[in-house]
C-alpha positions in Angstrom: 68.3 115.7 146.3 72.0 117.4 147.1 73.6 114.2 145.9 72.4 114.4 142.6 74.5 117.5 142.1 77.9 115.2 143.1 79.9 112.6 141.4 80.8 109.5 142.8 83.5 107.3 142.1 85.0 104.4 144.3 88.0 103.1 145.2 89.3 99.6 143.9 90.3 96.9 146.6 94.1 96.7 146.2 94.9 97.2 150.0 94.5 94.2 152.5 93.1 96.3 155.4 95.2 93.4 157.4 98.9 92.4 156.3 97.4 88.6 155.7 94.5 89.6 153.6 95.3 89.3 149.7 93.2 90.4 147.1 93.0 88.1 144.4 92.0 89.1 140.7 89.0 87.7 140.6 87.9 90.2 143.4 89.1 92.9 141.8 87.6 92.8 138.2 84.3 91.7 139.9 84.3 94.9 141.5 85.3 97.0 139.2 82.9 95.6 136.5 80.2 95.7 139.2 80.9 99.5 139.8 80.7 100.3 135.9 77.2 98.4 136.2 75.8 100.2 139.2 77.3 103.6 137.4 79.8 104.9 139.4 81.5 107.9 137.3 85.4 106.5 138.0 87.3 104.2 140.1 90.7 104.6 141.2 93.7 103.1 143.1 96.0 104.4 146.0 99.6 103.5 146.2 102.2 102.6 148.4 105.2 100.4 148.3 105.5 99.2 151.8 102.4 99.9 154.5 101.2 98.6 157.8 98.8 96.1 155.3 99.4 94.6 152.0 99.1 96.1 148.8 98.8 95.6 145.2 100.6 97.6 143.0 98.8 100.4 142.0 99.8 100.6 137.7 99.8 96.7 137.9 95.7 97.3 138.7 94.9 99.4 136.8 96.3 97.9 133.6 93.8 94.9 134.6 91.0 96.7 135.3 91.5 98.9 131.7 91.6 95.7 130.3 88.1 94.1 132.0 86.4 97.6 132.0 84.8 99.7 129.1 83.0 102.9 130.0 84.0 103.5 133.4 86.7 106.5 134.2 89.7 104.7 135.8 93.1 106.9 137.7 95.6 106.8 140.5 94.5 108.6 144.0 97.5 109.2 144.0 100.4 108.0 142.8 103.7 108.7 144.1 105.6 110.3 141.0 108.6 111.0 143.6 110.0 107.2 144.8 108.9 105.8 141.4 110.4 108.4 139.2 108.7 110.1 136.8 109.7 109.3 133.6 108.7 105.6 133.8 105.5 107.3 135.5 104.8 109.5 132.4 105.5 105.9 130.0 103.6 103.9 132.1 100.4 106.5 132.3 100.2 106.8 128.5 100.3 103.1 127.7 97.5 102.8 130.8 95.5 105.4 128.8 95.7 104.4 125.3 95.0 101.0 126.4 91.6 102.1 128.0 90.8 104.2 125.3 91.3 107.6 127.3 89.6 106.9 130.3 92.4 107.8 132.6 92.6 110.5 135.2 95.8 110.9 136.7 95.9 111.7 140.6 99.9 112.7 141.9 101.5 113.6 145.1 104.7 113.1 147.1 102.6 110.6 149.5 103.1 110.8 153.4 104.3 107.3 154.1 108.4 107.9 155.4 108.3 103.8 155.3 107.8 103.8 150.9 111.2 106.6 151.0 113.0 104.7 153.3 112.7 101.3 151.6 113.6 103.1 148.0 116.7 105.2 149.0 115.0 109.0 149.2 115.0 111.0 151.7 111.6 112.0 152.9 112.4 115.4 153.5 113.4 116.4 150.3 109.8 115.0 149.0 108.3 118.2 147.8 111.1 119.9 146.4 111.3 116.5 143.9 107.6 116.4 143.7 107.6 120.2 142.1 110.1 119.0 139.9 108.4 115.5 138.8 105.3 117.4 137.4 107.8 119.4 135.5 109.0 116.4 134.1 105.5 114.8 133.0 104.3 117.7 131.8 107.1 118.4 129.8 107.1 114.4 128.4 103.7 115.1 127.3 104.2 117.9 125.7 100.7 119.4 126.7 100.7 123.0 126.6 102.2 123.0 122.7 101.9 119.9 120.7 104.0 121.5 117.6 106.9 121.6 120.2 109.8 118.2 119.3 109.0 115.3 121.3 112.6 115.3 122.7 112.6 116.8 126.0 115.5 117.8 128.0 115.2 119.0 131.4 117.7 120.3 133.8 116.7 120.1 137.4 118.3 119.6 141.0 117.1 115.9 141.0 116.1 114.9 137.8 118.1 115.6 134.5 116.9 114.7 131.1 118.6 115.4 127.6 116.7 114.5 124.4 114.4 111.5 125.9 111.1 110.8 124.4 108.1 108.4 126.0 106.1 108.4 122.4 103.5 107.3 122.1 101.7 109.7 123.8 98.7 109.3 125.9 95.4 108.6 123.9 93.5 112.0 125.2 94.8 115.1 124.0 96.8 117.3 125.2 97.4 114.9 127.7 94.9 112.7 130.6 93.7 115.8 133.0 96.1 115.9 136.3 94.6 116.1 139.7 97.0 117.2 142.5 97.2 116.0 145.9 97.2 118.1 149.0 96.2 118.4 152.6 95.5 122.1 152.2 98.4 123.6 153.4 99.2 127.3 151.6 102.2 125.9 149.4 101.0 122.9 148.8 97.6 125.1 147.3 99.8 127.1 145.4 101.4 123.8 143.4 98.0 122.2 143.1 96.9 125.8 141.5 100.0 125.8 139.0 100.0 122.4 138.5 97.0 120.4 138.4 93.3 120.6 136.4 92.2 119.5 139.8 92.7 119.2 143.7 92.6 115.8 145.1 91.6 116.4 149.0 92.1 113.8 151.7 88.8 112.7 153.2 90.6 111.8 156.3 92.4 115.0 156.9 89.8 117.5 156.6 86.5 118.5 157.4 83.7 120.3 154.9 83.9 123.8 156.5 87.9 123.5 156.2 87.2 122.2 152.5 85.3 124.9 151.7 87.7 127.3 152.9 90.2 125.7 151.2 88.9 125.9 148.0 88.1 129.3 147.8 91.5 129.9 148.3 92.6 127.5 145.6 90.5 129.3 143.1 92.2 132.6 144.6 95.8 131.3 143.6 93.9 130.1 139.8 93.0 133.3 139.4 96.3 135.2 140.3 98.0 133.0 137.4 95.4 133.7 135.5 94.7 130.4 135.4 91.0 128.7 134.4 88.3 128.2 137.6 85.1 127.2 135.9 86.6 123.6 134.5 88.6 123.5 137.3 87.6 120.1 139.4 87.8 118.5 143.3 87.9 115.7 144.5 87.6 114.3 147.5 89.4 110.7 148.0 90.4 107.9 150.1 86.8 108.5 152.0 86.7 105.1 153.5 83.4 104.1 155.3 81.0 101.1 156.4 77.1 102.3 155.7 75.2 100.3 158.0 72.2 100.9 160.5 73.1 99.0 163.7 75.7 101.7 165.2 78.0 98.9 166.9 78.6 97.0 163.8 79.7 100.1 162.2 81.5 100.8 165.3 83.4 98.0 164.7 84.4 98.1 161.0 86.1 101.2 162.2 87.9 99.9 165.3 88.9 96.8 164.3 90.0 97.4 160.4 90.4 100.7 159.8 92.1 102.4 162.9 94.9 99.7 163.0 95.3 100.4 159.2 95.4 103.7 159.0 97.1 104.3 162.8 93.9 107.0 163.5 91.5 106.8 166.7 88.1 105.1 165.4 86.1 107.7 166.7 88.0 109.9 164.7 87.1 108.2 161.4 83.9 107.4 162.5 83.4 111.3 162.5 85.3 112.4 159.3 84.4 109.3 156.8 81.2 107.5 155.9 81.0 105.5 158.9 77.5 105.0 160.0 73.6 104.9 159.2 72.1 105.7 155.5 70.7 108.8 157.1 73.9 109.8 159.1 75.9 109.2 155.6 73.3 111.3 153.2 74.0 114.0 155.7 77.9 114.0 155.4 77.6 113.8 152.0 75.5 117.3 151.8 77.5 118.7 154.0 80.3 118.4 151.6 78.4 119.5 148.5 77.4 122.1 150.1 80.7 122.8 151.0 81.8 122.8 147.2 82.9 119.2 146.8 82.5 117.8 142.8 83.0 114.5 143.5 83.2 111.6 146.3 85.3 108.2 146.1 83.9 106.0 148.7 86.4 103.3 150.0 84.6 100.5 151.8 86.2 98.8 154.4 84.7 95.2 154.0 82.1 93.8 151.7 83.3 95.6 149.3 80.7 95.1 146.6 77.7 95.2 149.0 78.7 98.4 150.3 78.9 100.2 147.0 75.1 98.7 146.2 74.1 100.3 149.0 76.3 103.3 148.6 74.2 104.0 145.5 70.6 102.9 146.4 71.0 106.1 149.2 
């Protein structure tokens, strides 16, 4: 089968898909631990400050689930480098990786939310200009592309300014934890994830396979004209929510009723784009994005969360 050929990973329940729901810890290690048993390759964690649900913090959850988990890949998907600043992202990353043994992947972007700038004092429209400039930063803090190099980094940018600072230790896999990029796809938003990034992280949401697969090419267009590595290159595509279910109006309602509200998208939208529907209907998405060159999938169920990735996996 296709899906043999794919990786799957999932995302962890930090958001309250309503602004009253709160996930307790006891929900989240139980479903991380149960995705290490079942064999997911990774799990991961979205972030946002302020949203139209509640939230956990995304480095606060992760440092519980490096702590409960053992074999399981564990990143951000993504992390907003820009409104939390990315030296205390750089620290915070290493100490997350040494203390799950190198296991981390870590996922950036700018994010798309105007409501997390706002209530931090940045202006949204300077986001990717900063963002360009925060992966500067953390790549120079980690000193990846020459190790014999001092660990005393000074930077002089238009937003962020460092002389002589230092975030030792550094992170536990060397050079450094491999750096997927966000992106929607657009052409300069290709070109940072191509100089940038070991990897693009795609928004399920925001495209469709034959658009993914156009995009990628591309991608691996703009590697090549740095003369940059393809063949360890990776993809991902994230924040696939879904609800895998055979009677069509439950599933309906999943999306209606939590997800649409949530997210501020038409449910027959989602329904279309994400893993909303039968085991059949799903297993057919799901080719149609290998086939379109997709490496890897993290399904984000909607509700019954650890039910849905049993089923995700008995497929």
């Amino acid at each position: 089968m296709l899906m043999k050929s794919i990786a799957f990973g999932t995302h962890l329940p930090v958001m309250g898909f309503v602004r009253e729901e709160t996930v307790s810890r006891e929900q989240l290690i139980s479903f991380a631990q149960k995705a290490e048993e079942l064999g997911y390759d990774s799990l991961s964690v979205n972030d946002h400050i302020v949203f139209r649900t509640g939230w956990l913090d995304a480095i606060s959850s992760l440092s519980a689930i490096a702590a409960t988990t053992h074999r399981i890949k564990i990143g951000t998907s993504i992390l907003n480098i820009v409104i939390r600043n990315p030296v205390i992202c750089a620290k915070a990353l290493s100490s997350i990786d040494i203390l799950s043994s190198g296991r981390l992947f870590v996922g950036l972007g700018p994010g798309s939310h105007k409501g997390d700038y706002d209530a931090c004092g940045i202006p949204f429209e300077d986001r990717w200009k900063r963002f360009s400039e925060a992966l500067e930063v953390i790549h120079a803090l980690w000193n990846d592309e020459d190790e014999t190099k001092s660990s005393l980094v000074d930077y002089e940018g238009k937003y962020y300014r460092l002389k002589g600072v230092s975030i030792d230790p550094k992170p536990f896999q060397k050079p450094r934890p491999p750096i997927m990029i966000a992106s929607w796809g657009s052409e300069q938003g290709l070109r940072r994830v191509a100089k940038y990034g070991d990897g693009w992280m795609a928004s399920a949401y925001n495209i469709t396979p034959d658009k993914f697969k156009e995009k990628w090419n591309l991608l691996l267009t703009y590697r090549r004209e740095l003369n940059k590595d393809v063949e360890s290159f990776e993809n991902s595509v994230m924040t696939m929510f879904g609800y895998i279910d055979n009677d069509k109006q439950k599933v309906h309602r999943m999306a209606k009723e939590i997800l649409s509200p949530a997210l501020g998208r038409s449910a027959d939208e989602l329904e279309n784009l994400l893993l909303f529907g039968s085991t059949d209907q799903c297993l057919k998405k799901i080719d149609l994005l290998y086939e379109s060159g997709v490496k890897r999938i993290h399904f984000w169920p909607v509700n019954d969360h650890i039910g849905q990735i049993e089923i995700f996996l008995k497929r």
